[in-house]
One Martini backbone bead per residue (centre of mass of N, CA, C, O) as a GRO file, in nm:
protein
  105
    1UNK     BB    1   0.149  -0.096   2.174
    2UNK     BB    2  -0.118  -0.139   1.970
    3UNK     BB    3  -0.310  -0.350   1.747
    4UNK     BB    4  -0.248  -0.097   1.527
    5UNK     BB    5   0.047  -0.062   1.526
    6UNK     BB    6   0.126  -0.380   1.482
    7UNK     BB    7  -0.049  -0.345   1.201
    8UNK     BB    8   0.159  -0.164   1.051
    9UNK     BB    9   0.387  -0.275   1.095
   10UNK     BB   10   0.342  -0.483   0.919
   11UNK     BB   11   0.249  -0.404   0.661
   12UNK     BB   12   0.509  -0.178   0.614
   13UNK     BB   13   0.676  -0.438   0.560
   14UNK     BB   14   0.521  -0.577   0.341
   15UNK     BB   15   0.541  -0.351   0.155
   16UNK     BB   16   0.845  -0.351   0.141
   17UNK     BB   17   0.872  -0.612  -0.013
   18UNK     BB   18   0.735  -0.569  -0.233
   19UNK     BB   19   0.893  -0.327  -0.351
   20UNK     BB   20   1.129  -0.501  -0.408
   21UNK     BB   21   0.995  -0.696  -0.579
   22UNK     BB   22   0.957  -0.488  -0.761
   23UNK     BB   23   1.265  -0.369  -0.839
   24UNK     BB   24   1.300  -0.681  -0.949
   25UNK     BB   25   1.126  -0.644  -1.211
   26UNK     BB   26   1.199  -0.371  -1.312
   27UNK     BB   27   1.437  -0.464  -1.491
   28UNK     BB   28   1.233  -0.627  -1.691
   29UNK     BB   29   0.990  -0.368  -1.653
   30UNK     BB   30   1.017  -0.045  -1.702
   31UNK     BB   31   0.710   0.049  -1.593
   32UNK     BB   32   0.729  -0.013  -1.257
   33UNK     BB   33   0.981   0.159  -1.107
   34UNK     BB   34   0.785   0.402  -0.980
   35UNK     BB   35   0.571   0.234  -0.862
   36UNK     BB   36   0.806   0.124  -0.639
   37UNK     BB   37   0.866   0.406  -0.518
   38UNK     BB   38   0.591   0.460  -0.417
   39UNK     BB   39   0.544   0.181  -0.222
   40UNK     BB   40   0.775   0.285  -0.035
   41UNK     BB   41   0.655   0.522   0.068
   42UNK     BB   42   0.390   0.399   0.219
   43UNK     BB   43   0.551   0.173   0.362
   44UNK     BB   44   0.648   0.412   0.556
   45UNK     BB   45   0.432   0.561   0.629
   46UNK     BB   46   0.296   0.281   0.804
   47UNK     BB   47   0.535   0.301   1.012
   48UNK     BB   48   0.495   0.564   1.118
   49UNK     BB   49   0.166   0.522   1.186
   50UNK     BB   50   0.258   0.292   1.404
   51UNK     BB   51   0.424   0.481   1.587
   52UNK     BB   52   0.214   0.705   1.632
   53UNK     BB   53  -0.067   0.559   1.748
   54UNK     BB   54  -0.061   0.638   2.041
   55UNK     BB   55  -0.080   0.912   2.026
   56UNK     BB   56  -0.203   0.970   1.706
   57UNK     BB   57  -0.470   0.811   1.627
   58UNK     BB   58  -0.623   1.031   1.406
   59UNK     BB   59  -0.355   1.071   1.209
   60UNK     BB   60  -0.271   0.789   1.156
   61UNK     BB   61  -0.519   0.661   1.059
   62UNK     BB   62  -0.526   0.830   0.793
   63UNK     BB   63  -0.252   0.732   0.696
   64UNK     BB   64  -0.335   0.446   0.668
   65UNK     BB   65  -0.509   0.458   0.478
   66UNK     BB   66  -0.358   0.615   0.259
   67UNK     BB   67  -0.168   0.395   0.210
   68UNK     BB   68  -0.358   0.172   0.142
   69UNK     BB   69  -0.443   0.309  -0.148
   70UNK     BB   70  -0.149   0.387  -0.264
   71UNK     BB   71  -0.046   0.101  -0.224
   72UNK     BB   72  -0.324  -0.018  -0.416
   73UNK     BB   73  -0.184   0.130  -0.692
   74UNK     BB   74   0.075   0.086  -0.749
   75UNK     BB   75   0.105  -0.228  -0.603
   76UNK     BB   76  -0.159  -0.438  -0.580
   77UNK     BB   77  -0.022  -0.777  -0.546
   78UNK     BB   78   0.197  -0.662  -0.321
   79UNK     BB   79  -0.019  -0.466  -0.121
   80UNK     BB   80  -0.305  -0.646  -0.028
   81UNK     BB   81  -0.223  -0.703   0.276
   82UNK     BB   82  -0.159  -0.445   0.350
   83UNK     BB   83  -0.416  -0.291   0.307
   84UNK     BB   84  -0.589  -0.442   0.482
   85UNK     BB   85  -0.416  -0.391   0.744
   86UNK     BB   86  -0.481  -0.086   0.740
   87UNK     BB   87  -0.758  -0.083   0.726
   88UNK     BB   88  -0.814  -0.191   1.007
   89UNK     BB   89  -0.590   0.015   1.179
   90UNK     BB   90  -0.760   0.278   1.081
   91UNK     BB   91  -1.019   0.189   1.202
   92UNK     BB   92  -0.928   0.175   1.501
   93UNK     BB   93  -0.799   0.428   1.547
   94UNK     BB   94  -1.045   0.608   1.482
   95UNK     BB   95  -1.264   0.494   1.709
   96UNK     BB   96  -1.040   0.555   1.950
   97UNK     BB   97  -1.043   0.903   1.904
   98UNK     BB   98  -1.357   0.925   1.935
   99UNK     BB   99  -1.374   0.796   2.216
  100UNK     BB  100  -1.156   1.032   2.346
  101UNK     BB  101  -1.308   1.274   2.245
  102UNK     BB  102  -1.556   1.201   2.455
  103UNK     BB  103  -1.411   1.141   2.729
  104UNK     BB  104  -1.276   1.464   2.707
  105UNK     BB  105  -1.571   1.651   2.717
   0.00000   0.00000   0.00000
């Protein structure tokens, strides 16, 4: 696994737990339950790209950057350093599917 797939599981880690930290809240406040359950989907979504980036680059990465937008619109404070870090892991990943389609051809 390289830097962009470590930099995904932590991110996704990182989501997974603001998300908890929202679910903890949403007890005191009913109106960000569904928003807490959103960014656990991104959350595993960004486990998932950063499992499969060493395989699939080009479709991991996009799916880090849509976790990280979806993931910083949910829960904005609670996910903002995670969406930092798959910003940075999928454009990384996806500069990598660049350059190896550049050198399979």
């Amino acid at each position: 696994m390289k830097v962009e797939g470590i930099l995904a599981l932590i991110a996704g880690i990182l989501g997974l737990i603001g998300s908890v930290l929202m679910m903890f809240l949403s007890v005191v406040m009913d109106n960000i339950a569904g928003k807490a359950a959103l960014s656990l989907i991104f959350g595993a979504l960004a486990i998932v790209s950063g499992i499969m980036s060493s395989k699939k680059p080009k479709e991991s990465g996009i799916m880090m950057i849509i976790a990280a937008i979806g993931g910083f619109f949910t829960s904005s404070v609670f996910f903002i350093v995670s969406s930092i870090l798959l910003i940075i892991s999928g454009i990384i990943s996806l500069r990598k599917s660049k350059n190896n389609e550049t050198v399979n051809v």
